[in-house]
DONU-758412 format. One line per field, with one value per residue (C-alpha): residue in three letters; y, z, x. Coordinates in nm, 2 decimals. Layout:
<pts>
resn: ala_...
v: Y_...
w: Z_...
u: X_...
</pts>
This chain:
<pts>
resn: unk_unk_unk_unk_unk_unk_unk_unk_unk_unk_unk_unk_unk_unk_unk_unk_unk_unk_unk_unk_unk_unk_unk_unk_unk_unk_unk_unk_unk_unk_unk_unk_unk_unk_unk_unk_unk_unk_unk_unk_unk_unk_unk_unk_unk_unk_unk_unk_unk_unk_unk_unk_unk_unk_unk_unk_unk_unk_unk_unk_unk_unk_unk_unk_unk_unk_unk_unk_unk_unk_unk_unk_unk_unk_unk_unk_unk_unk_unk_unk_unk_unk_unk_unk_unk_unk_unk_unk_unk_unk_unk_unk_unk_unk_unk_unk_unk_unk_unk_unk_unk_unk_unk_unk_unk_unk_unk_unk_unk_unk_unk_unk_unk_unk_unk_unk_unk_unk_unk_unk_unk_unk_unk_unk_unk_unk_unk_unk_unk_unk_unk_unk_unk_unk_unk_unk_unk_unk_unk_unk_unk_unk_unk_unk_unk_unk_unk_unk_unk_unk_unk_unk_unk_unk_unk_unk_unk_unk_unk_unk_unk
v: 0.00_0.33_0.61_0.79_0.52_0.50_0.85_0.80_0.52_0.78_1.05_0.88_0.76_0.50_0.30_0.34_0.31_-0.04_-0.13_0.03_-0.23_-0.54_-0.50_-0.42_-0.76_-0.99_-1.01_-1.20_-1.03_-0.64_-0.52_-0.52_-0.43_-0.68_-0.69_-0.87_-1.12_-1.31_-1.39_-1.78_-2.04_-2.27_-2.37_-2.31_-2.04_-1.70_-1.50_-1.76_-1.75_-1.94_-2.19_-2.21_-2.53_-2.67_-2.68_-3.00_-3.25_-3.19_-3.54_-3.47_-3.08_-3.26_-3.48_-3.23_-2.99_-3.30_-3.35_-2.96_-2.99_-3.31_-3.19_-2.83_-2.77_-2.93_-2.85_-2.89_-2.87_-2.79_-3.13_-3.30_-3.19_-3.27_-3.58_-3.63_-3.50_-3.71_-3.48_-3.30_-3.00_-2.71_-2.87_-2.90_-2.54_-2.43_-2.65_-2.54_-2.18_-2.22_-2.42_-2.18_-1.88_-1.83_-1.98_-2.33_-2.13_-1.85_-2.13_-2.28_-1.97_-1.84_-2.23_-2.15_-1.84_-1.98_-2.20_-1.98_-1.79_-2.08_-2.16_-1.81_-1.88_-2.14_-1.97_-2.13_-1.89_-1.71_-1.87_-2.23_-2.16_-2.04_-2.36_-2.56_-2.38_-2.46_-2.12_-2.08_-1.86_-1.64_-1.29_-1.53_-1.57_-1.19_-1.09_-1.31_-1.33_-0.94_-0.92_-1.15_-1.03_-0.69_-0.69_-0.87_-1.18_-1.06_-0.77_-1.02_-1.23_-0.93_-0.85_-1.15_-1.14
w: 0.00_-0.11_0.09_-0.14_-0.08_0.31_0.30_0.14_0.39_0.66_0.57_0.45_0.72_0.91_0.71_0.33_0.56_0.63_0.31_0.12_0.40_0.34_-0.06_0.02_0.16_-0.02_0.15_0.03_-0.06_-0.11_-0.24_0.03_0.40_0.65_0.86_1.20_1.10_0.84_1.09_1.12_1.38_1.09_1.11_0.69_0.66_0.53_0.81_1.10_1.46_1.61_1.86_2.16_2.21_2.52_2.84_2.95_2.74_2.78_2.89_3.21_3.26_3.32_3.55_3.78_3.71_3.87_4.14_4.21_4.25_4.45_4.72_4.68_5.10_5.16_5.12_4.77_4.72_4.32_4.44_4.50_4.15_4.00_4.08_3.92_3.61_3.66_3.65_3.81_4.04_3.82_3.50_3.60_3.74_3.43_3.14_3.39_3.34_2.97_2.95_3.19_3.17_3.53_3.84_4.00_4.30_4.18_3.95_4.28_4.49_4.16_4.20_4.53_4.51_4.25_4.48_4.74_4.55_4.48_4.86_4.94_4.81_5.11_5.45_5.59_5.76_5.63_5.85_5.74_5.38_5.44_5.57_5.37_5.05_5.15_5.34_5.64_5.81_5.71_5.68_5.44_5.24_5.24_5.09_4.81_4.74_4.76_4.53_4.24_4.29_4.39_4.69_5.03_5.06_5.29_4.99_4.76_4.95_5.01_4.68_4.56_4.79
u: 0.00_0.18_0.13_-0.12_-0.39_-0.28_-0.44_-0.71_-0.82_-0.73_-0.92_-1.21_-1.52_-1.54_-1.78_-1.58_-1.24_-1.35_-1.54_-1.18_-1.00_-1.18_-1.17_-0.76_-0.76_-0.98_-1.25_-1.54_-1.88_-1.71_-1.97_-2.20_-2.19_-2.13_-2.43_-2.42_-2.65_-2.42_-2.20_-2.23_-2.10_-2.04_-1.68_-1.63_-1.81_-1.61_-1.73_-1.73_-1.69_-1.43_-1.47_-1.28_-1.09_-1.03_-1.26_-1.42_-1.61_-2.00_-2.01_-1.77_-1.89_-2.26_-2.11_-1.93_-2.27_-2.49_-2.21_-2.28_-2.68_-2.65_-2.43_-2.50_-2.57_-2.23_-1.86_-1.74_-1.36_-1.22_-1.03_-1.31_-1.49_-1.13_-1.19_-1.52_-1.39_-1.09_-0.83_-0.61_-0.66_-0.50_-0.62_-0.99_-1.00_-0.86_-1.05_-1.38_-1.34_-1.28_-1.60_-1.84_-1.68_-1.62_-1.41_-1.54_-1.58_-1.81_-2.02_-2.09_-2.21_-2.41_-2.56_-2.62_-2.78_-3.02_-3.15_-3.20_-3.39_-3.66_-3.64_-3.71_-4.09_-4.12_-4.19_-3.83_-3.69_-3.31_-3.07_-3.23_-3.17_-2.88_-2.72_-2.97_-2.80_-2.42_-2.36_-2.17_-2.47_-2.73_-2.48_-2.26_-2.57_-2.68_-2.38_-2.33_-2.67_-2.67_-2.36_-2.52_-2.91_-2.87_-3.05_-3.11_-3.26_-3.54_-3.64_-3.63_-3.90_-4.06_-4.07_-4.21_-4.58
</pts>
């Protein structure tokens, strides 16, 4: 590209800059603009998404996801859901949050505070949800539950008479 078309793709807007760009390189289709909604998850298609590779099989990710509802109101140790998915410690924490998109840890207190949030249509009181739900005690709950909902447990019952 010599400096005279340099500055023509510089000076011109943002729209012709990038239809000037993508004939510059090829790009299939020039002609017309490149609406959102041609974008395809097909893995041959010109304007394709790309997958991310890695994360755990859908096989073992259900498995440590059933592990997680079963013993949601106890304890769970990445070591122990490492073990489910049968492998090691680092590994599974890694390939998890490449498959979810967040940390073991967090997937398990967003779990948590989903299901508080169906128990909180039952008259049980807070503290009793709270250690049903895997919490430590009822101020462990209000704050998490505060942090992913946006407000207290109690307003949230309220809320829902």
């Amino acid at each position: 590209m010599n400096f005279g078309e340099h500055s023509k793709i510089a000076t011109a807007s943002w729209s012709r800059r990038v239809g000037m760009l993508v004939r510059r390189i090829g790009f299939p289709n020039t002609s017309a603009r490149l609406p959102v909604a041609n974008i395809s998850t097909r893995p041959n298609h010109p304007i394709a998404i790309p997958h991310n590779r890695g994360g755990l099989s859908p096989k073992t990710l259900r498995r440590v996801q059933d592990h997680i509802a079963a013993n949601l109101g106890q304890k769970i140790t990445n070591q122990a859901l490492a073990q489910v998915a049968k492998l090691s410690q680092s590994h599974f924490a890694r390939a998890f949050k490449d498959s979810q998109g967040v940390a073991p840890h967090r997937y398990i207190l967003e779990c948590r505070v989903k299901r508080t949030q169906e128990l909180l249509a039952t008259d049980l009181p807070l503290s009793e949800i709270a250690v049903e739900v895997g919490f430590s005690d009822q101020s462990h709950l209000t704050r998490w539950f505060r942090e992913f909902v946006g407000v207290t447990p109690g307003s949230y019952r309220w809320s829902m008479r």
